[in-house]
N, C-alpha and C positions, 0 to 999 in steps of 0.2 A: 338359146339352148340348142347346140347340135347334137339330136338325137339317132344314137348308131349302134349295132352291133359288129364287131368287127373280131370274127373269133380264127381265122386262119393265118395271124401272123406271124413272123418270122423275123429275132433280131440277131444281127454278126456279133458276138462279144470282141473284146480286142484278143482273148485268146483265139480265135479263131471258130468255137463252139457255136451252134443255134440255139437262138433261145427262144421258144414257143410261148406267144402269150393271146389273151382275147381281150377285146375292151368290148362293155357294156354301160348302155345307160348313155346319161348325158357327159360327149366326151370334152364339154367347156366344164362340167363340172367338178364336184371337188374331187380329188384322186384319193381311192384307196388300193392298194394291194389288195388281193385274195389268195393263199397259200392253200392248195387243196387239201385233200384229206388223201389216206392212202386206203385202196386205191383209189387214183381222182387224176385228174386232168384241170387245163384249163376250162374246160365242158362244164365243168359242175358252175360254171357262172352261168347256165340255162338255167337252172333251179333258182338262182334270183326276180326270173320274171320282168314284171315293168317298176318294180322297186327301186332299183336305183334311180333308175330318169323318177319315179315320185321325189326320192329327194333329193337330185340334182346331186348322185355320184355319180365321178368316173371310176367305174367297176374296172380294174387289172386281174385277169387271170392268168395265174404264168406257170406253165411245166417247168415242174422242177428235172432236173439233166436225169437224160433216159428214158423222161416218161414223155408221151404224146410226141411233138414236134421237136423235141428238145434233145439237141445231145447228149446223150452218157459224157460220163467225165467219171474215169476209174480213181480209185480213191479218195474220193468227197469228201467234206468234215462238213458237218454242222454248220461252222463259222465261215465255210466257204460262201454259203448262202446270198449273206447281206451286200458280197461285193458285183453279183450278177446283179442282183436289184437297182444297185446303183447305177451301172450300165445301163440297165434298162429306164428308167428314171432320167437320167439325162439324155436320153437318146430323145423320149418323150416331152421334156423339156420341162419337167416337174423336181423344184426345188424342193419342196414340202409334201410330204405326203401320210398320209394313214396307212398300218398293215394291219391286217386281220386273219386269223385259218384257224381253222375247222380242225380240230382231230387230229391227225399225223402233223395236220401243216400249224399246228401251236409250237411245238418246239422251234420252229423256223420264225413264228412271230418274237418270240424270245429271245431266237439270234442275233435279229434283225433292230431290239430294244436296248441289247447289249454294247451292242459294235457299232453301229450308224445315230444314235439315239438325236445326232443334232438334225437329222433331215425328217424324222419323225414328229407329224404331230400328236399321235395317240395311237396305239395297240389296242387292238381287241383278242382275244382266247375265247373259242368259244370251241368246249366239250375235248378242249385240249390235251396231249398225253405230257404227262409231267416224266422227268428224267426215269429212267428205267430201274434205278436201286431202289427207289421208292417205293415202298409198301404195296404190293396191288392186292389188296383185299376187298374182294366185290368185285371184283376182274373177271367177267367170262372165263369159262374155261379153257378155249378154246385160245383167246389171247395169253393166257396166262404161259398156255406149251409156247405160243408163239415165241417170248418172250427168251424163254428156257432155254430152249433151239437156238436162237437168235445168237444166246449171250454166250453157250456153252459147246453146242453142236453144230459150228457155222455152216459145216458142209451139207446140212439139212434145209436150209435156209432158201434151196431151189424150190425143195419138196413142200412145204410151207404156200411159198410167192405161186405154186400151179393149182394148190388147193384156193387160195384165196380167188384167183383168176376167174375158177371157174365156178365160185359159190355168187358172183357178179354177172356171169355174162349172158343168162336168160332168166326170163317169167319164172320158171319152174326151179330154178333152183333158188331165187332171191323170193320165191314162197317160202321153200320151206328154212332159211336165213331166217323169213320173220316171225317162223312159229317158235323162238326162242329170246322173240325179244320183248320188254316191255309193251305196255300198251300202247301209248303215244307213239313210240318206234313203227311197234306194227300197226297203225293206222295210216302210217305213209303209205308202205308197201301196198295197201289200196286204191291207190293213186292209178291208173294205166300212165297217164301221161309225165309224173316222176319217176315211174318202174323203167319206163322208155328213158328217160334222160341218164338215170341210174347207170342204164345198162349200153348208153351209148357212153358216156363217161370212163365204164369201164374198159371198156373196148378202146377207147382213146389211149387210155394210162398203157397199153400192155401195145401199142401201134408197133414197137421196134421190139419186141419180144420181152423175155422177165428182167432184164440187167437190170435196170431202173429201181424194179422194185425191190429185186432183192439187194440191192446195195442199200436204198432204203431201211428196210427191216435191221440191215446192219447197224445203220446209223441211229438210230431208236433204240438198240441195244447198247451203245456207249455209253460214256459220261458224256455232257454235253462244248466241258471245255471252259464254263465260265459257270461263276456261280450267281442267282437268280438276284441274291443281296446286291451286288455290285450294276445293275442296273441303273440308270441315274434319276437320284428322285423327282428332278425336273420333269420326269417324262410320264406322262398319266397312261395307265394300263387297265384296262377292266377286263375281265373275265367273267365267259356268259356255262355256267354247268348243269347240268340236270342232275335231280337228286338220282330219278331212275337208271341213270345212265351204265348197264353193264360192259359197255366194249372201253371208257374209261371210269374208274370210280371218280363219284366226286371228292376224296381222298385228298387226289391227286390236285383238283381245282382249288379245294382248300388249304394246301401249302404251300401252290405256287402265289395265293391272295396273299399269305403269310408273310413270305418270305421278300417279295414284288416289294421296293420303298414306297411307291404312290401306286395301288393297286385297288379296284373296287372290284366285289366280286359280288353278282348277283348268283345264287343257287334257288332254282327251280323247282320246286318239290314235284309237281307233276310232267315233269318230262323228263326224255331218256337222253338217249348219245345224238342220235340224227335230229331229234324233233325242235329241238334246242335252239338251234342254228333256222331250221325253217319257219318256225312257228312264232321266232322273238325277230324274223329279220329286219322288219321295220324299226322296232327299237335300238338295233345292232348298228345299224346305218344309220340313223340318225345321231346317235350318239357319237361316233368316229366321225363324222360330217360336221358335227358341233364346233 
């Protein structure tokens, strides 16, 4: 087992782009992708801890273009996604792999189940955002303007990506972020030493200014490009949601389990959007490592 963190990397695409990724965990062991959440970084693979070396993953965290170390690339699609992964994947020398993400970074898991499905051995969704015409009932308020803005009043969509920034980037402001969220949510936010990776995380994602994200939020606001049915049933998908979960309904979890050909969906009754992901990660890993 060679056990390493190695989170300031940098790979050349053949277009010419940087593409910013971290590896964690055991890096002879099995490979998963990690697709962050927004905002997020490669960083947020610090909040895995000594997990994955437990179960002999190799943890991939990779900025999506714009955000952290990673180039912007002006008009992005969704389905661009799965061809930078591949770059990176062969570069690393990994035929087979696992992807997984958090939240923003699910529809990029989808992409990625879509378009590449023969180099995948299994998808995880965990507290995932489902395509954006979809129902968000049980949606924060707050996401739901996101949403609104995003889809209707693009040119808003700075004013948005500055407020986001800066409900992430100290103690005091991601206090009171958690006086509005579930309880399992706000039991993180008690953490100092989560609060700290949280908020260097954020600070990572915003490294080259807001482009990143707010073309992000754009892309959340679209159709996706491909539809969930057309997925191939060879390819096993689970999905991890919390019932409490405000910032995605589980709604949303429950028609992507729907609609997914080979899809299992575990839902949570006692956790929210973040806790999900933290609090099931040993099951998460293990299962995509399976």
């Amino acid at each position: 087992m060679v056990e390493s963190n190695k989170e300031d990397q940098i790979f050349e695409l053949k277009d010419g782009r940087k593409l910013g990724y971290a590896e964690y965990g055991d890096l002879n062991g099995k490979p998963i992708f990690h697709f962050h959440g927004h905002p997020g970084s490669r960083l947020e693979g610090r909040l895995f801890g000594e997990k994955p070396k437990k179960h002999g993953v190799h943890a991939i965290t990779v900025d999506r273009p714009g955000i952290g170390l990673s180039d912007f690339k002006p008009n992005r699609k969704l389905l661009d996604w799965p061809d930078d992964i591949i770059e990176l994947a062969d570069h690393l020398g990994l035929n087979k792999f696992a992807v997984q993400g958090i939240s923003g970074g699910g529809p990029y898991v989808a992409s990625c189940a879509f378009k590449i499905p023969e180099r995948l051995t299994c998808c995880g969704i965990i507290a995932g955002l489902g395509p954006i015409n979809w129902s968000k009932k049980g949606m924060m308020l707050s996401n739901r303007i996101t949403v609104f803005v995003s889809r209707r009043l693009p040119f808003l969509v700075k004013t948005i990506v500055k407020a986001e920034k800066k409900a992430f980037e100290d103690q005091k402001s991601l206090e009171e972020l958690a006086n509005n969220l579930p309880e399992p949510d706000k039991i993180l936010f008690q953490d100092p030493q989560i609060v700290k990776i949280m908020i260097e995380d954020s600070k990572e994602a915003f490294r080259n200014g807001l482009d990143g994200a707010i073309l992000e939020e754009k892309i959340f606001a679209r159709l996706w490009g491909f539809d969930l049915k057309d997925i191939p049933s060879n390819l096993q998908v689970y999905i991890w949601h919390g019932e409490m979960d405000v910032f995605v309904p589980p709604s949303m979890g429950r028609k992507m389990s729907e609609l997914i050909p080979n899809c299992k969906g575990y839902f949570l009754p006692n956790e929210g959007h973040l806790s999900v992901g933290f609090n099931h990660l040993d099951e998460i890993l293990e299962t995509l490592a399976s």
